[in-house]
C-alpha positions as a printed Julia matrix, in Angstrom:
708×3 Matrix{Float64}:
 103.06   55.11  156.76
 102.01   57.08  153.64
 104.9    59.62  153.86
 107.43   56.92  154.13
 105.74   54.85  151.63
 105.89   58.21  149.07
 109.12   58.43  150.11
 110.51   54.98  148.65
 108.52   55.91  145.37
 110.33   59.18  145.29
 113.33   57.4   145.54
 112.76   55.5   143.19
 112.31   57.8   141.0
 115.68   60.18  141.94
 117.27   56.57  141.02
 116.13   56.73  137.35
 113.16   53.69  138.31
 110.66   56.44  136.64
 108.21   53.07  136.21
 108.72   51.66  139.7
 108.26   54.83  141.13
 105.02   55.26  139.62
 103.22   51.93  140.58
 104.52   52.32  144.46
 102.53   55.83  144.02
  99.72   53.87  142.82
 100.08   51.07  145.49
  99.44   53.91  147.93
  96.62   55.64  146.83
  94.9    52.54  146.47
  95.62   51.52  149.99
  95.29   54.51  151.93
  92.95   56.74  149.89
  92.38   59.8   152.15
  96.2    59.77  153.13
  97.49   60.46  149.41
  97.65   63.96  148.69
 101.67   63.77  148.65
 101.62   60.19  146.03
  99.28   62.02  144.24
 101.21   65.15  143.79
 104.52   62.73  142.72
 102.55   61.04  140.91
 101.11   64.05  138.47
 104.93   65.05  138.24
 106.24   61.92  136.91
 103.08   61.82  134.49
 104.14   65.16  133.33
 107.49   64.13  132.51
 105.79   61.65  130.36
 104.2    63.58  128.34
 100.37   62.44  129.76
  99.18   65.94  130.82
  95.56   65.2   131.64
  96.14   62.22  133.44
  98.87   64.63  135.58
  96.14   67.12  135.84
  93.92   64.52  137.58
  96.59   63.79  139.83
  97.31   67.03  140.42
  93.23   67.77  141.44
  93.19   64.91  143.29
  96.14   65.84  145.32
  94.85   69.01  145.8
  91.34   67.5   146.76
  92.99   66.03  149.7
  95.36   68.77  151.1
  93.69   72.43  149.5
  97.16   73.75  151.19
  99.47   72.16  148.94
 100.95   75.35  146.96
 103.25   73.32  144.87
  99.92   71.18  143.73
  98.73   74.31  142.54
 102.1    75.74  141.11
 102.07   72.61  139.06
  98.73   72.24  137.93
  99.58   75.63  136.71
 102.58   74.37  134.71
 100.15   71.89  133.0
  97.74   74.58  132.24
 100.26   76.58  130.43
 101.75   73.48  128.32
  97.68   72.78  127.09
  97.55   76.53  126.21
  94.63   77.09  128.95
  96.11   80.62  130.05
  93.83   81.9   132.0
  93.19   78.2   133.99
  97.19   78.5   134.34
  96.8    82.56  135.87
  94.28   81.22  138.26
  96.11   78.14  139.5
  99.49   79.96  140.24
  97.82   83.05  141.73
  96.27   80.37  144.07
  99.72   79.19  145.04
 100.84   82.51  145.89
  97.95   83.11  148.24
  98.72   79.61  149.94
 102.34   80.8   149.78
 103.32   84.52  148.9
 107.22   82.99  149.36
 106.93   80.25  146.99
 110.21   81.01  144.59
 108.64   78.76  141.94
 105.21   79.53  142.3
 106.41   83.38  141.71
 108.85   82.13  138.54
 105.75   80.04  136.78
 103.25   83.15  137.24
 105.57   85.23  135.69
 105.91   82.61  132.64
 102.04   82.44  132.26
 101.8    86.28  132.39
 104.19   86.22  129.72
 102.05   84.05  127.72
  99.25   86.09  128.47
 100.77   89.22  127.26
 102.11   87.63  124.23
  97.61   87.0   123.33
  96.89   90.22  123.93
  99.91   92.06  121.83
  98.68   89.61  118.84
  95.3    91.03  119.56
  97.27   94.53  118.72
  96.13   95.38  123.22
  99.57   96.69  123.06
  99.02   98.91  126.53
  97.24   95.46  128.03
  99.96   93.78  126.48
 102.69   96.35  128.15
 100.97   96.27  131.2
 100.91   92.5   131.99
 104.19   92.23  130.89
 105.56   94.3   133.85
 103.05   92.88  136.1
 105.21   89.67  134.98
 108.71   90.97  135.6
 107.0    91.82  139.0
 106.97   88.56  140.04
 110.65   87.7   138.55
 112.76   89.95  137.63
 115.0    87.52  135.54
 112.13   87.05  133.18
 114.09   87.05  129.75
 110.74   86.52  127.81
 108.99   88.92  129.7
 111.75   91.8   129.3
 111.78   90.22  125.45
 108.49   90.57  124.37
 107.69   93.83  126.64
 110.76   95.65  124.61
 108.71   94.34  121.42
 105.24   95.64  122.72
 106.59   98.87  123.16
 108.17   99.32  120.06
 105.06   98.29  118.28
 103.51  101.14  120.11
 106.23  103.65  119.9
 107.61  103.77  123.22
 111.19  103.25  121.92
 112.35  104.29  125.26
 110.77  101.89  127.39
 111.33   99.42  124.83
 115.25  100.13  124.87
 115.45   99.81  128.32
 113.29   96.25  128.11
 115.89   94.73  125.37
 118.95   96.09  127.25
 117.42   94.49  130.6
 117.2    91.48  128.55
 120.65   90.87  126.82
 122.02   92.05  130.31
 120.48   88.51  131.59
 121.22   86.59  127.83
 123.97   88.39  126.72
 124.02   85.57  123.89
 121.02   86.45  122.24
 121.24   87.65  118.48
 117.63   88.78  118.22
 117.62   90.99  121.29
 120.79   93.2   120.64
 119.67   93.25  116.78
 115.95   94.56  118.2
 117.97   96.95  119.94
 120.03   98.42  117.8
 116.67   99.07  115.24
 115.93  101.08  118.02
 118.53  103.38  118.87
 118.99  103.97  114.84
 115.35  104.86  114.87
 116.1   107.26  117.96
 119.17  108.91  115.56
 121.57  107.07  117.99
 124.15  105.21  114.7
 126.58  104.84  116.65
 125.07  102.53  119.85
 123.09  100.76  116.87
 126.34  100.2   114.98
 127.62   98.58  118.41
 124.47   96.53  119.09
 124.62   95.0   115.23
 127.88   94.06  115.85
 126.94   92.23  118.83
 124.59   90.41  117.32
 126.61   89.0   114.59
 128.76   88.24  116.98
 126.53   86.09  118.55
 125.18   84.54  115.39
 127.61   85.39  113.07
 124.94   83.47  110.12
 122.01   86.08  111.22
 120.97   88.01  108.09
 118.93   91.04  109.82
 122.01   92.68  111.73
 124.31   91.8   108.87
 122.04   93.87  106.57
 121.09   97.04  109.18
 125.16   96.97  109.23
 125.25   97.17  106.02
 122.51  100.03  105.59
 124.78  102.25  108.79
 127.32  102.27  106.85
 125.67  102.52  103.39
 124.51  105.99  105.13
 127.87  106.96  106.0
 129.39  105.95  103.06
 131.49  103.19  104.2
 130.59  101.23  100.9
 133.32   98.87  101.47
 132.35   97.55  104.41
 128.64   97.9   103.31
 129.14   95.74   99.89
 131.03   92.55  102.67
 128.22   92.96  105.02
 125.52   93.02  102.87
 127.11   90.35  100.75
 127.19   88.22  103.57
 123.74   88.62  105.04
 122.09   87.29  101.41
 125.12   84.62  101.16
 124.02   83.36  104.69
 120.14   84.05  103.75
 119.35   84.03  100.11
 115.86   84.79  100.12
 116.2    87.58  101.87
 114.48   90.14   99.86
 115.28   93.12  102.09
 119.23   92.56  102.06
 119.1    92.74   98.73
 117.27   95.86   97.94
 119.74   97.31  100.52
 122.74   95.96   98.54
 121.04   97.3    95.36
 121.19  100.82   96.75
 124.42  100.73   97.68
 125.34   99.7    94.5
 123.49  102.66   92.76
 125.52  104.83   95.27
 128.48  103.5    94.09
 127.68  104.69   90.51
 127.13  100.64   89.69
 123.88  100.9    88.38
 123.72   97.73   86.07
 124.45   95.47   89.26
 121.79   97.49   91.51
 118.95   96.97   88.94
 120.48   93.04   89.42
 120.07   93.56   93.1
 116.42   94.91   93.12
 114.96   92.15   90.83
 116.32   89.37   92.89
 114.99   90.9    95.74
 111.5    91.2    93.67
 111.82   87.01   92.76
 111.88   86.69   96.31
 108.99   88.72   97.02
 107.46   89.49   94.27
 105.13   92.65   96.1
 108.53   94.36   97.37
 107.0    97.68   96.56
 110.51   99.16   97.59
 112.77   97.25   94.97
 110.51   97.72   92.52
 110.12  101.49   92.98
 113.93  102.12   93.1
 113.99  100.58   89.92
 111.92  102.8    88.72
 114.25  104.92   89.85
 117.54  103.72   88.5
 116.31  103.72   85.04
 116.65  107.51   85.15
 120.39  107.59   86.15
 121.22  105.14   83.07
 118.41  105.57   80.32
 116.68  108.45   78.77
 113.41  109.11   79.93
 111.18  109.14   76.43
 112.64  105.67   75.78
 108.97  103.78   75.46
 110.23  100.61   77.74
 110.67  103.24   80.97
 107.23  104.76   80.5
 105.97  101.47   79.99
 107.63   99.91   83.22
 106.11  103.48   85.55
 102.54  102.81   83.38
 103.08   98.76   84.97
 104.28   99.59   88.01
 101.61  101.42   88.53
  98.6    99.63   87.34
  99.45   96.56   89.18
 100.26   98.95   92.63
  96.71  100.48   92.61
  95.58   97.08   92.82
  97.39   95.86   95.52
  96.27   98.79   97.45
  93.22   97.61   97.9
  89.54   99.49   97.7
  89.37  103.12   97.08
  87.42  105.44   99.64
  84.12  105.87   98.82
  84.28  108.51   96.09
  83.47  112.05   97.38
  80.66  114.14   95.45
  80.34  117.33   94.58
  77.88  119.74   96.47
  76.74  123.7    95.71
  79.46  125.22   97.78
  82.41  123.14   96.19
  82.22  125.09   92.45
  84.27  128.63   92.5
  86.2   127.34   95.53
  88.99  129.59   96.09
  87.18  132.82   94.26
  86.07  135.59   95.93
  82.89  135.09   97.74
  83.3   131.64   97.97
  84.73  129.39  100.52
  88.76  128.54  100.92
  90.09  125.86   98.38
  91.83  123.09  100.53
  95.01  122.34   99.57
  97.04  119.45  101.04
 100.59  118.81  100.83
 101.91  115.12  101.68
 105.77  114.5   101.99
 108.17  112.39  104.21
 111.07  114.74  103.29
 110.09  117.74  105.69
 113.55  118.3   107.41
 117.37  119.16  106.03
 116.58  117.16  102.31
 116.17  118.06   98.77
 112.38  118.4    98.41
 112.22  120.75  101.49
 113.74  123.78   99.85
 111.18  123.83   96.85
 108.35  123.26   98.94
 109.0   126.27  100.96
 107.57  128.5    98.52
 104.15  127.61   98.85
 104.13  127.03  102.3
 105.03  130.63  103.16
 103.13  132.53  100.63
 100.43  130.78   99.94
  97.1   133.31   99.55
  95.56  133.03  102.75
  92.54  134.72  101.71
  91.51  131.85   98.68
  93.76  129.15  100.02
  93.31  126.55  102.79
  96.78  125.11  103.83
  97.2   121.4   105.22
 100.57  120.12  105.34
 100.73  116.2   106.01
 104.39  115.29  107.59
 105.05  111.98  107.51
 108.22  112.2   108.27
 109.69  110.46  111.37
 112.79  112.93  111.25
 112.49  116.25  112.7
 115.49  119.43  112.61
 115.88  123.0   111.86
 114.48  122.98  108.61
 111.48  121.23  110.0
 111.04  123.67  112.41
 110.98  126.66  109.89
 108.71  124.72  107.14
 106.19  124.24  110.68
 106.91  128.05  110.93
 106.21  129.15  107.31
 103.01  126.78  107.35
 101.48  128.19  110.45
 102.62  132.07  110.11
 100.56  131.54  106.19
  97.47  130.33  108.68
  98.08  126.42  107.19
  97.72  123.73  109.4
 100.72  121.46  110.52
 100.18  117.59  110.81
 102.57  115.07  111.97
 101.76  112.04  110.76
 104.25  109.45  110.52
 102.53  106.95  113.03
  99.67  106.54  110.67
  99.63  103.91  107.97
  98.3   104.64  104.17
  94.72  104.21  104.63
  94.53  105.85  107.97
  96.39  109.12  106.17
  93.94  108.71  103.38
  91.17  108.86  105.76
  92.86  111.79  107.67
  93.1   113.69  104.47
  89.43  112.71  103.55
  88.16  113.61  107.12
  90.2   117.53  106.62
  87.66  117.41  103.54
  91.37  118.72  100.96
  90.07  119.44   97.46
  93.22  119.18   95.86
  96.32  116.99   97.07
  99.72  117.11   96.35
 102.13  114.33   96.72
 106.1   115.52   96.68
 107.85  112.14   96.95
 107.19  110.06   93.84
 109.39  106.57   93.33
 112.11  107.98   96.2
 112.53  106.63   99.32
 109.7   106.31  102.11
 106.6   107.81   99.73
 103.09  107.76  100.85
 102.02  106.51   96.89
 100.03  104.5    98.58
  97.48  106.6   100.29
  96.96  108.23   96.53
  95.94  105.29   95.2
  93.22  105.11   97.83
  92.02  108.58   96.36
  91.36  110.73   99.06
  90.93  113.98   97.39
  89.28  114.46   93.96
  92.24  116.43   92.6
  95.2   114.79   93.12
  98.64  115.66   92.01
 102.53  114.77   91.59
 105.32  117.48   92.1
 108.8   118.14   92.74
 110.36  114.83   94.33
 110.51  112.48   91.12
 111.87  113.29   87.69
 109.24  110.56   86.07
 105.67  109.67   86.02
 104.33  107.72   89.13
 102.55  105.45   86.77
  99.51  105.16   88.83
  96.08  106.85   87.14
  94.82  107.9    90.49
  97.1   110.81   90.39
  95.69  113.12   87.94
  98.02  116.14   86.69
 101.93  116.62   87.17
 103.38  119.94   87.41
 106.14  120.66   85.22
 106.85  123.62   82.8
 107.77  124.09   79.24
 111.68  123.58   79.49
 111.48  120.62   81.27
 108.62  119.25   79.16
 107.51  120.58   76.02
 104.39  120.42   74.4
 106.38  117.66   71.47
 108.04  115.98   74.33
 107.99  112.19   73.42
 107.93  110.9    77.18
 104.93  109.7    78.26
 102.83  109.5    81.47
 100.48  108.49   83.03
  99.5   111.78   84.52
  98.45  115.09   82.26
 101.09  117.67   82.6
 100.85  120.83   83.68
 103.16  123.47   83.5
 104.04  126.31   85.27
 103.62  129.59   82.8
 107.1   131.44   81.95
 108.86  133.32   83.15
 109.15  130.33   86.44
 110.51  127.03   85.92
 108.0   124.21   87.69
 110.23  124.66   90.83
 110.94  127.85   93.24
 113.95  127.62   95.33
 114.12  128.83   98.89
 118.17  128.77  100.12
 119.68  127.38  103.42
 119.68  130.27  106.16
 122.65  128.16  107.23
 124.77  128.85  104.07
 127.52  131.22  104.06
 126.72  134.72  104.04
 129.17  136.25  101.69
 130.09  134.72   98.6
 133.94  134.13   98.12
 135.87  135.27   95.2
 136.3   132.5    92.4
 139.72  130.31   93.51
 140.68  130.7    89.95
 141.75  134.39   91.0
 144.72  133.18   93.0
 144.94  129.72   91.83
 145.61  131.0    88.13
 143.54  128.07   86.85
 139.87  127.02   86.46
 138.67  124.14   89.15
 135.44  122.27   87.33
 133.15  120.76   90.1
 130.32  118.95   90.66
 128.64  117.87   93.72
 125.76  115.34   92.5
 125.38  111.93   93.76
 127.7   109.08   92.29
 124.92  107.56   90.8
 124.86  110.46   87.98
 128.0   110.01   87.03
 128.15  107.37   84.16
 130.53  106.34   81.87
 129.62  109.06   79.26
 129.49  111.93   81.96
 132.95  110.61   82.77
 134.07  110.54   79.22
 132.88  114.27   78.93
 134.67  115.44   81.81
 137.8   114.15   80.52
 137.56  115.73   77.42
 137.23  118.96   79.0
 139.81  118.37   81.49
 142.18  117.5    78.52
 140.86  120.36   76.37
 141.5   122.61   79.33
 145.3   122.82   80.45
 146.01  122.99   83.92
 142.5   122.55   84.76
 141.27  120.3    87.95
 137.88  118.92   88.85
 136.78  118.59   92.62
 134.28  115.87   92.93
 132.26  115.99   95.99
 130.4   112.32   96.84
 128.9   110.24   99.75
 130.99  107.16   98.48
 134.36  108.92   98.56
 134.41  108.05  102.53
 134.92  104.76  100.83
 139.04  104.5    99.54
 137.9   101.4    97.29
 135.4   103.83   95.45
 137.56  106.55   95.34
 140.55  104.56   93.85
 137.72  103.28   91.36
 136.24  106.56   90.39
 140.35  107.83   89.79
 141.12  104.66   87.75
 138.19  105.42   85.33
 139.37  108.89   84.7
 142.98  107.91   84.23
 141.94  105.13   82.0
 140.17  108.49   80.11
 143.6   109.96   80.08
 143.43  112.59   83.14
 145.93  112.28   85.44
 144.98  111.37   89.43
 146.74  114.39   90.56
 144.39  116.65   89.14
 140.97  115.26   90.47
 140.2   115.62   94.06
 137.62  113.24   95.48
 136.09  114.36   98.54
 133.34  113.05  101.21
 130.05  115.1   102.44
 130.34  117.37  104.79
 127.87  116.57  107.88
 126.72  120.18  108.72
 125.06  122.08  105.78
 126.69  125.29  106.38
 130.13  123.79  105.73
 129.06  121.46  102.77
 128.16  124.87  101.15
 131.46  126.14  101.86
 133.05  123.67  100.03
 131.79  125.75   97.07
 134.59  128.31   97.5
 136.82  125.81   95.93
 135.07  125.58   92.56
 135.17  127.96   89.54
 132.36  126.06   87.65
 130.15  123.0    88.43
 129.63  120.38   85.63
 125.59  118.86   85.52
 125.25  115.34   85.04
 123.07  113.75   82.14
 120.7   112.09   81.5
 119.56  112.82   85.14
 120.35  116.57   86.0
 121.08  117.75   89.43
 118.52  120.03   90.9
 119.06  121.02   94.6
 122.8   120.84   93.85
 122.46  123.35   91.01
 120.36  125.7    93.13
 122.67  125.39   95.86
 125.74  126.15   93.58
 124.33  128.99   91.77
 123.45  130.49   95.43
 127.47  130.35   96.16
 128.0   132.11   93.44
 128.88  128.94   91.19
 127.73  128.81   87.62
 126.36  125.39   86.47
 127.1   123.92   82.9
 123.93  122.05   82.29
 123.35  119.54   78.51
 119.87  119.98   77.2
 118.22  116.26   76.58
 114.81  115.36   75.45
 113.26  113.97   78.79
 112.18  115.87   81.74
 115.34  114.48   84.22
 117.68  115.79   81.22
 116.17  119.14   81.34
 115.79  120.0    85.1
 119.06  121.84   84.64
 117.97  123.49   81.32
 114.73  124.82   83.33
 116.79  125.94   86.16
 119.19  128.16   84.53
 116.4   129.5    81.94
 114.62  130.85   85.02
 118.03  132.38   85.99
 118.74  134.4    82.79
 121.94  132.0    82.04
 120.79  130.26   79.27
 124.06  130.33   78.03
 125.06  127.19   80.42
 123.18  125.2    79.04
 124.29  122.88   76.1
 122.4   121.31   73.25
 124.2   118.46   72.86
 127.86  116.81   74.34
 130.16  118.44   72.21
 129.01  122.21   72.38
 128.78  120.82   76.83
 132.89  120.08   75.98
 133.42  123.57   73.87
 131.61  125.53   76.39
 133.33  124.43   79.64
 137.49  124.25   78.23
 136.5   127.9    76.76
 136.03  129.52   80.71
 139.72  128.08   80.42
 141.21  131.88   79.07
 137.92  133.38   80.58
 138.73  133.73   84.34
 138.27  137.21   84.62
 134.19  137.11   83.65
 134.2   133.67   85.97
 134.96  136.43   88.88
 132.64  139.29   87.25
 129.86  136.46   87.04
 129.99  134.69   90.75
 130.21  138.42   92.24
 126.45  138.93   90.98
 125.1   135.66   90.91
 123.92  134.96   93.96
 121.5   138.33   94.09
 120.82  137.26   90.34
 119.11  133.66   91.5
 117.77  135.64   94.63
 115.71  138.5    92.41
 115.18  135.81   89.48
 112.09  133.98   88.93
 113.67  130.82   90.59
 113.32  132.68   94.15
 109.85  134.62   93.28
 108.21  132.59   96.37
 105.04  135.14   95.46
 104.79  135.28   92.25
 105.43  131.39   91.92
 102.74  130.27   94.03
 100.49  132.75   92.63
 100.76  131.08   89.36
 100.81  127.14   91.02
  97.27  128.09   92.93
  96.07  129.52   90.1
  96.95  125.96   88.34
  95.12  124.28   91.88
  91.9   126.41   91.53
  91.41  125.71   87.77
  91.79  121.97   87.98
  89.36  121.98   90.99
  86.64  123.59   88.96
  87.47  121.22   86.01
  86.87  118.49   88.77
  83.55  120.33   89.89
  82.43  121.03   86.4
């Protein structure tokens, strides 16, 4: 009678008669009690399609009071447990079902959901390997978990298992192909793994799914920022703050792709809208920092007084120092004879193929193991050759070698306060990915700025900057908020160890069978403003038959190109004799492209450095304009090391005079690049010896200023 009965009220129920269905439920368990299990059990699901969850939980005990076999009782008591956020209540009702019945399809699909839920707790907890692990135990139960294949891809990215985690996502848009988020999270991946072209695939995706979803829209538009695809960069990146306007990241992305377009005025644009939307964006604000020195001159009081800001107001948000560390006996005369080693740290993110690398092999490699404890802190999450030979030079000098990109500021700081370093130096400055932020917590007493930023850091923590007379003098009117220090003659405040990849012999000048002088310069667009233009044209003019070849990132881009040729013709110089070419990907034939120019032309009022080193070692002289800020004067300082001072210019029109006159003068442009290279390689520049001799020197004295 019961079953029957139960069955009307279900029927009732399939018919839409929700409220009917209910009170024959009711009828029955008031009229046959001990015979209710199944009106009970209909009865807590049509209360749970109501929305009255503990009145369906009764039902649901009660049902299960009178038949302890009913699995689905328990499956959906589970369901109820999971909706009140009672997670463990929810684990222990569906594992109950599955010991009733191991079979039970739904019982196995609603564990797997509360497992997922479970996970979820402990990855906010930051139990990422409790996390990972109950995730799989979820997917173990159903395999077409999208949630659980979801959130495990997220767990182990937040743990650094981007493998697992690839696999996870993929598994995941293979079962919701139309999900935005999941091909987005995996293409983050993949360009973390070096893998631009998959990521560039998965991005695409995901706009295609969502075609108003900012994130992809903007890591498209950084991919091809990197390989100079600025075209497609600016519409992308256009479109992800159009669809998103607040979104602060898409537009500190859009701002550096406009400073590698050369448009400086609209990046600085781009970077303080993305600091009105979040007004702590350390990153817009510290590139900037760093466009100021592409368009102004440094000893202009506004940019010292925006570093001197910037960093007042960072060392704040950075939170507590460490717990000062004081001086004992055995700390004064560190690094003399008869005392113990001075420990020297060195903290960069640009230990592989980049700029900084080549200047801070110097110290790496011939660093006095006798006085000198080495520590080199790689926070780097990039790793090739050049890595491998900076490791090399590090440990062959007896230095120690840590990677440490996994660690956040404070836990560096405390990793650099636990190796007990003495003096640190930081190599990064305003540029990208910088670890400014572990300074500010003061890990070392002596801490010091070098080589990666042509400007004070702004931040007091950081005590001395190395530099050198050229590039500073003692009357400079720039400001900081660090004490200089400079390097004594006859070395400029960086030493310059060349690419093993580069070409081995130098070529003879093309202006040999040519028959006329190719001007060249290879700095980023970004250095090239309107009045380097207008001095280039002048020369071009004042030189006939003369050609300049350009080498940039943005000339992958035809709009940029066409842009850059348009400015110059507008300057008078015909298109025909400008080449605009793209970087080379491999670093051996990037320094080939050398062979094609006669002289290279510096950029003002922010010099090239690498580039200059780099063209002087392929046997390229460098015309360099004196200025009265230490960016101007990198160039200065580099070929005063060299024994060229006769590059360098004091002011525009002597930069002009000097570079039309090598127009008749093609004869000592061959004499010259057949003895340059061994010049640079016996001049101070490359005295890896006798420059760190004189840096350590600089380490040890401020230590004993500290300890004194």
């Amino acid at each position: 009678l019961a079953a029957a009965w139960t069955d009307l009220g279900t029927t009732y129920k399939a018919n839409g008669e929700s409220k009917r269905a209910m009170e024959t439920y009711a009828e029955i368990i008031a009229a046959v009690p001990h015979h209710a299990a199944a009106a009970y059990y209909n009865m807590g699901v049509s209360l749970v399609e109501c929305g009255r969850l503990v009145e369906a939980e009764s039902a649901y005990r009660s049902s299960i009071a009178l038949d302890s076999s009913r699995a689905e009782a328990y499956c959906n008591i589970g369901v109820v447990f999971k909706m009140t956020n009672r997670i463990d209540d929810a684990l222990d009702a569906c594992e109950k079902c599955l010991r009733i019945s191991p079979d039970f399809d739904l019982g196995k699909k609603n564990l797997s959901l509360v497992l997922t839920d479970q996970g979820t707790e402990l990855k906010k907890k930051n139990l990422l390997a409790d996390a990972i692990a109950t995730y799989e135990r979820a997917l173990s139960y159903d395999t077409t978990n999208v949630e659980a294949y979801y959130n495990l891809g997220v767990a182990c990215a937040e743990a650094e298992e981007y493998d697992r985690a690839i696999i996870a996502y993929e598994n995941a848009g293979r079962l919701r192909p139309q999900c935005a988020e999941i091909w987005n999270n995996a293409g983050v991946l993949y360009k973390e793994r070096g893998n631009d072209a998959r990521a560039m695939d998965y991005y695409r995706r995901a706009v295609a799914c969502n075609p108003n979803f900012a994130q992809p829209l903007n890591n498209l538009g950084v991919l091809h920022t990197m390989t100079g695809e600025a075209q497609q960069a600016l519409e992308t990146l256009q479109r992800a703050v159009t669809v998103d306007p607040s979104y602060a990241v898409a537009h500190n992305n859009l701002g550096v792709l406009l400073r590698d377009t050369g448009d400086i005025e609209h990046a600085c644009e781009s970077y303080r809208e993305c600091i009105r939307n979040s007004p702590n964006d350390r990153h817009a604000e510290q590139n900037y920092l760093l466009a100021l020195n592409y368009v102004r001159q440094g000893e202009e009081p506004d940019v010292c007084e925006a570093h001197a800001t910037w960093g007042t107001r960072f060392v704040k948000l950075a939170g507590p120092p460490l717990k000062a560390r004081r001086a004992v006996r055995s700390d004064s005369g560190a690094g003399t004879p008869g005392r113990r080693k001075l420990v020297v740290g060195y903290v960069s993110p640009d230990m592989y193929t980049h700029s900084v690398s080549y200047f801070a092999a110097a110290p790496f490699r011939s660093h006095d193991k006798e006085s000198v404890k080495l520590v080199v802190y790689n926070v780097s999450k990039f790793c090739d050759a050049q890595t491998e030979r900076l490791r090399k030079f590090t440990l062959e000098s007896g230095g120690e070698w840590r990677d440490c990109a996994s660690l956040d500021e404070r836990e560096l700081a405390e990793c650099i306060r636990g190796d007990c370093v003495d003096v640190l130096v930081e190599l990064t400055g305003h540029t990208a990915n910088n670890r400014l932020g572990t300074l500010a917590l003061e890990p070392a007493p002596v801490q010091i700025t070098w080589i990666g930023y042509p400007n004070s850091t702004g931040m007091r923590s950081i005590h001395y900057r190395i530099t050198d007379k050229v590039c500073d003098p003692l009357d400079t009117k720039q400001t900081f908020t660090e004490q200089l220090v400079r390097i004594p003659s006859p070395h400029s405040f960086l030493c310059y160890t060349p690419n093993p990849e580069a070409p081995q012999q130098v070529s003879d000048a093309p202006c040999a069978s040519q028959g006329f002088v190719t001007f060249g310069c290879f700095n980023t667009m970004a250095k090239v403003t309107a009045d380097v233009r207008v001095a280039w044209s002048q020369i071009l003019l004042a030189t006939p038959g003369s050609r300049l070849y350009f080498k940039s990132k943005a000339f992958a881009c035809e709009v940029i190109r066409q842009r850059f040729l348009s400015q110059m013709s507008a300057l008078g110089v015909d298109n025909w004799r400008i080449d605009c070419v793209p970087l080379e990907r491999e670093t051996s034939s990037h320094l080939a492209m050398y062979d094609r120019v006669d002289i290279a032309l510096d950029t003002f009022p922010y010099a090239g450095t690498t580039t200059t080193c780099e063209s002087l070692h392929m046997g390229v002289p460098v015309l360099t304009l004196a200025g009265a800020c230490h960016a101007h004067n990198v160039g200065k300082s580099l070929m005063t090391a060299v024994g060229l001072e006769r590059f360098v210019a004091k002011d525009v029109i002597e930069y002009v005079r000097i570079a039309s006159s090598y127009g008749n003068k093609m004869d000592e442009i061959r004499e010259l690049r057949r003895g340059l290279r061994e010049k640079l390689l016996r001049s101070p520049l490359c005295d890896a010896a006798g420059f760190t001799q004189s840096l350590e020197v600089i380490y040890r004295n401020l230590w004993q200023r500290w300890c004194d």
